[in-house]
C-alpha positions as a printed NumPy array, in Angstrom:
array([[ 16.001,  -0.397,  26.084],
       [ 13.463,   1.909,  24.379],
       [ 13.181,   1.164,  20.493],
       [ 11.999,   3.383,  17.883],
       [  8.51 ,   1.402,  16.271],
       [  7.401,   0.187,  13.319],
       [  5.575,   2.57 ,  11.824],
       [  8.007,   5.5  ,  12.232],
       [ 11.121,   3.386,  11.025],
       [ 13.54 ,   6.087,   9.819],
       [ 16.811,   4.867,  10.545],
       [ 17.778,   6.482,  13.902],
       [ 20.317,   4.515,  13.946],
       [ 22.003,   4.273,  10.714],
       [ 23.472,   7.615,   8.885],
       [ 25.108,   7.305,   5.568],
       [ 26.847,  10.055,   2.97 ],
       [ 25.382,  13.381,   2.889],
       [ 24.145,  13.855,  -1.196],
       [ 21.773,  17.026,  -2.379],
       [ 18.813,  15.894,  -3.823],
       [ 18.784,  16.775,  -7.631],
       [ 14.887,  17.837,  -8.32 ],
       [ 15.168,  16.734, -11.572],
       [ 15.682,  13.238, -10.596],
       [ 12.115,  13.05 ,  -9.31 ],
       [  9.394,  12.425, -11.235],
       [  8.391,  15.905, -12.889],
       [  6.44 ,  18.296, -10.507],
       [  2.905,  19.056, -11.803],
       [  2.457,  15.598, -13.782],
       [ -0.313,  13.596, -13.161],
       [  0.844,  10.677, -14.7  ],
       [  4.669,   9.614, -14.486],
       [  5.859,   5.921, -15.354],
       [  9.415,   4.231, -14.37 ],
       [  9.545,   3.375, -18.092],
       [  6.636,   3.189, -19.948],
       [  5.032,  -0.156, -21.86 ],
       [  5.27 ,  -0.042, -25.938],
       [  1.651,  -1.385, -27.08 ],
       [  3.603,  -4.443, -28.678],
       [  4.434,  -5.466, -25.085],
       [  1.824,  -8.26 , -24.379],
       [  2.697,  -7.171, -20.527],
       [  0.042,  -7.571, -17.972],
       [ -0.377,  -4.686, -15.415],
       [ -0.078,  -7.127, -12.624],
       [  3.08 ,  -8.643, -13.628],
       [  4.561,  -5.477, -14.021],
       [  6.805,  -4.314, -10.782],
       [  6.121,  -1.71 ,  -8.316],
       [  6.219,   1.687,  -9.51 ],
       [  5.203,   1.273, -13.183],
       [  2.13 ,   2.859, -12.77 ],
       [  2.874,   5.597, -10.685],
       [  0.534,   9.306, -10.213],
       [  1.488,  12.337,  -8.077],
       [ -1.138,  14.019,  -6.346],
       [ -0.29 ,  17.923,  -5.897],
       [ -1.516,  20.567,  -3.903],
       [ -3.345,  22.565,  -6.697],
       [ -5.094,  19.301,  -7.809],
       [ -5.996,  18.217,  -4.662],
       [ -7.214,  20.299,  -1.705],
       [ -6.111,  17.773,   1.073],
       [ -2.895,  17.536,   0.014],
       [ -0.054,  19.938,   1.404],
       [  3.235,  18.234,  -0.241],
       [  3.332,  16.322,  -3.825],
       [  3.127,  12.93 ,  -3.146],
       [  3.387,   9.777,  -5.916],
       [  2.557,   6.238,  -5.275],
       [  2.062,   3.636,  -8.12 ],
       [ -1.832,   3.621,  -8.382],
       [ -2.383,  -0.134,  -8.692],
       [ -1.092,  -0.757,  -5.206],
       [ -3.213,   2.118,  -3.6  ],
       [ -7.134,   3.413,  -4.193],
       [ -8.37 ,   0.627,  -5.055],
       [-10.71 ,   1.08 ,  -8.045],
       [ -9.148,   2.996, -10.403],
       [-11.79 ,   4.682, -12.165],
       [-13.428,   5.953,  -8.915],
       [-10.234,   6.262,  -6.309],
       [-10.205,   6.228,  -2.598],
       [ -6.855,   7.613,  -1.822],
       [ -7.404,   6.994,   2.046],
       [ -3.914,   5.655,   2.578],
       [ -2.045,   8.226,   0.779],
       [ -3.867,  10.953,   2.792],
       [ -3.109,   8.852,   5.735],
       [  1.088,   8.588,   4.596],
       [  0.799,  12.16 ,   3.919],
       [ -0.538,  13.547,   7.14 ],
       [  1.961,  11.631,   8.818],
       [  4.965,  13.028,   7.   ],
       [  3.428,  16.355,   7.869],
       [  2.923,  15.624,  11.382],
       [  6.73 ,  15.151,  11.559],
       [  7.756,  18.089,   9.604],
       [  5.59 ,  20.221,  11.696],
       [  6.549,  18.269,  14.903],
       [  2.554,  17.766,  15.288],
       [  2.026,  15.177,  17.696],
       [ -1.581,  15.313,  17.947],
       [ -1.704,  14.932,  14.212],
       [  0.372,  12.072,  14.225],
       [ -1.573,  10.424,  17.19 ],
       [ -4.792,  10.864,  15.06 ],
       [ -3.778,   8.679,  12.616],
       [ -3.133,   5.33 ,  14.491],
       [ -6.018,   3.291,  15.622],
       [ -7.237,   4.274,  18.888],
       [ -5.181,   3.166,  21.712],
       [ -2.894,   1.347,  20.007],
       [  0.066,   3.78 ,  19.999],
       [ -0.26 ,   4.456,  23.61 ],
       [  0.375,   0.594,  23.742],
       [  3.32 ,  -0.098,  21.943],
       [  4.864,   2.675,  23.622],
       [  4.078,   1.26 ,  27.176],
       [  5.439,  -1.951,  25.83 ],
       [  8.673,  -0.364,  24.191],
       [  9.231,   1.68 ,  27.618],
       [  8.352,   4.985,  27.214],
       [  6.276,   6.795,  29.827],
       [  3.763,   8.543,  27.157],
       [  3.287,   8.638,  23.05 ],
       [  4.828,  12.21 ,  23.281],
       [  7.821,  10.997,  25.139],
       [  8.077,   8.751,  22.03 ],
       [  7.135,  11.312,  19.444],
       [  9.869,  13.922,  21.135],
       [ 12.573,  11.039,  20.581],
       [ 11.685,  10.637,  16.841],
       [ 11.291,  13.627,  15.528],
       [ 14.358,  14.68 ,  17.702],
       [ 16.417,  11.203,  16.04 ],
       [ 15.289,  12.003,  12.655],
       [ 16.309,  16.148,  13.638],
       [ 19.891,  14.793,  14.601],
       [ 19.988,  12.802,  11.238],
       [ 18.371,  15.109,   8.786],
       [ 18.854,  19.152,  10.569],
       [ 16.526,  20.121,  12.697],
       [ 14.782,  22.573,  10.458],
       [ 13.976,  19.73 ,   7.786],
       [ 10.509,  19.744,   5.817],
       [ 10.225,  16.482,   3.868],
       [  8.764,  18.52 ,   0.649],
       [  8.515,  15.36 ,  -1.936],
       [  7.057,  12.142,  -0.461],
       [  7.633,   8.882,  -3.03 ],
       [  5.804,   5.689,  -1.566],
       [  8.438,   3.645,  -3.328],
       [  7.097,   0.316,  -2.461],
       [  4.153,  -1.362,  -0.484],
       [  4.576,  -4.737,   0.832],
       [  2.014,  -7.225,   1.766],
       [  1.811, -10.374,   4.153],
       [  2.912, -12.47 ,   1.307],
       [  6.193, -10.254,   0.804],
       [  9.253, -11.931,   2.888],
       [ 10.558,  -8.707,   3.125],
       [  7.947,  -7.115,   5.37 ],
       [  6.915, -10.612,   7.115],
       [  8.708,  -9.736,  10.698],
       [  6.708,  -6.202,  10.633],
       [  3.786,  -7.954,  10.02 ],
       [  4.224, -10.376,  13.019],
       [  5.296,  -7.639,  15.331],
       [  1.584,  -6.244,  14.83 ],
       [ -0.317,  -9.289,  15.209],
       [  1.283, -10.57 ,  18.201],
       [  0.548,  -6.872,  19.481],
       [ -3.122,  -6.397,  18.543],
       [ -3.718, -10.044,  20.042],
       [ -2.446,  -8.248,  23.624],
       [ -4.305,  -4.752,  22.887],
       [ -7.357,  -6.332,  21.627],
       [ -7.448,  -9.887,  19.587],
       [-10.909,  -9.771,  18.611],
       [ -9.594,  -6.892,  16.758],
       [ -7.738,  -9.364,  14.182],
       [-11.28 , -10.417,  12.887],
       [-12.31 ,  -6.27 ,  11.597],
       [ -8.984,  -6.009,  10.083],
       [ -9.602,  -6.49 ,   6.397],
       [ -6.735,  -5.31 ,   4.353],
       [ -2.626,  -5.133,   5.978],
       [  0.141,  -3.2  ,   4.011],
       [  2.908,  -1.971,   4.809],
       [  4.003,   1.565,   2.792],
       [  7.402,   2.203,   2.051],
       [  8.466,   6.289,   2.137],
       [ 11.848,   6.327,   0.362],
       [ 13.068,   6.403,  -3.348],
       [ 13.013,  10.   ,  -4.64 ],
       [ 11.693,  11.485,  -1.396],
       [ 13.188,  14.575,  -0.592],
       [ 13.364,  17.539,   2.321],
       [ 14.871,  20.948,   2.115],
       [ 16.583,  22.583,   5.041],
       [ 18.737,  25.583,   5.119],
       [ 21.527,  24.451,   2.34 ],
       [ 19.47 ,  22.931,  -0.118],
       [ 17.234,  20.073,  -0.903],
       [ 18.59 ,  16.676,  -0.219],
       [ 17.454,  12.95 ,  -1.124],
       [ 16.287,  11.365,   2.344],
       [ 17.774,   7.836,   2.219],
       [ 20.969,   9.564,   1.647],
       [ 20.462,  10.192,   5.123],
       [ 18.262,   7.213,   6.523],
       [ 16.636,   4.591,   5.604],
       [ 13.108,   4.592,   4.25 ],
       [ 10.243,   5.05 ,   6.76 ],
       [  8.254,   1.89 ,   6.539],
       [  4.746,   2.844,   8.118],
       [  1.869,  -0.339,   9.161],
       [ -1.438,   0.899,   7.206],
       [ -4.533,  -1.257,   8.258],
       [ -8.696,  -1.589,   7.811],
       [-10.092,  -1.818,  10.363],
       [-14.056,  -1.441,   9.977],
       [-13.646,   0.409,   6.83 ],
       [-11.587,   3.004,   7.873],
       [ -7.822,   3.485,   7.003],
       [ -5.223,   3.647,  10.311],
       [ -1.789,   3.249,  11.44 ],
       [ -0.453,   0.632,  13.506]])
């Protein structure tokens, strides 16, 4: 039987109660800087012990030329140094979530290491990546309307191959990169795995409505390799 992968989880499977998506539930539009609660100075509270999503920024279209659709992440899980950013993987979440909305498969195909799609979609049984791509966005069309444009993306959580959570998506890759290519384990220098749910919300004709009202979150493999920043 043909399964839906990894790094387009979006419930294809599971629907639950239709709810609109209240915009002012989200963090505000236009802020640069938005905290799930912030820290009073008398809280001796390390930034490291703090949870995901206490440090959160939104990048926005007119502050950023590369990005299309507001997108916040907490910044101590993504960029790296903080003072001089390299927002690599949130281009990379981004472009995908537009590649979807825009049914784009070459965009989407562009953003997983080479080869490696074409793969997993041998091994999952479909006869070509667009095959595949058609049966997503189609899934997520039957789920969500078909004319639905995820317009707020919240990465509202990144796991890591100490995280339980994501351990199982983590072994599903390595057991496939050691059949596409082991020595390919040895360039690999950072593995997360970027969860797309929380606030994130689409519009479609009707309204704007919260997407894990409607799915669950889309969990998407983001890898080194060599320096550079791909899906798997």
């Amino acid at each position: 039987m043909k399964k839906f992968l990894c790094a387009a989880l979006c419930a294809v499977l599971a629907c639950s109660a239709m709810t609109g998506c209240d915009k002012k539930d989200k963090p505000a539009d236009g802020q640069q800087m938005v905290g799930n609660g912030e820290m009073s100075d008398d809280l001796n509270i390390q930034q490291d012990d703090m949870p995901y999503g206490a440090m959160l920024i939104e990048l926005l279209p007119e502050n950023d030329d590369k990005i299309q659709y507001i997108i916040d992440f907490d910044k101590r899980y993504f960029g790296g140094d903080m003072n001089n950013p390299d927002y690599s993987e949130i281009y990379l979440i981004h472009d995908y979530i537009v590649g979807l909305n825009e049914n784009d498969h070459e965009k989407i195909k562009s953003l997983y290491y080479p080869g490696y799609l074409e793969k997993v979609c041998e091994i999952n049984g479909y006869s070509s990546t667009d095959e595949y791509l058609n049966s997503l966005i189609t899934a997520m069309g039957t789920l969500l309307g078909e004319d639905f444009v995820i317009d707020y993306i919240d990465v509202s959580n990144c796991y890591n191959e100490n995280d339980d959570i994501a351990a199982t998506y983590f072994t599903q890759a390595a057991k496939i990169i050691n059949d596409f290519d082991a020595s390919l384990n040895e360039k690999i220098t950072s593995r997360k795995i970027a969860e797309v749910g929380g606030y994130t919300c689409y519009s479609k004709t009707g309204g704007s409505f919260q997407l894990t009202n409607y799915c669950d979150p889309i969990l998407l493999r983001i890898f080194n390799v060599d320096g550079k920043y791909y899906l798997f």
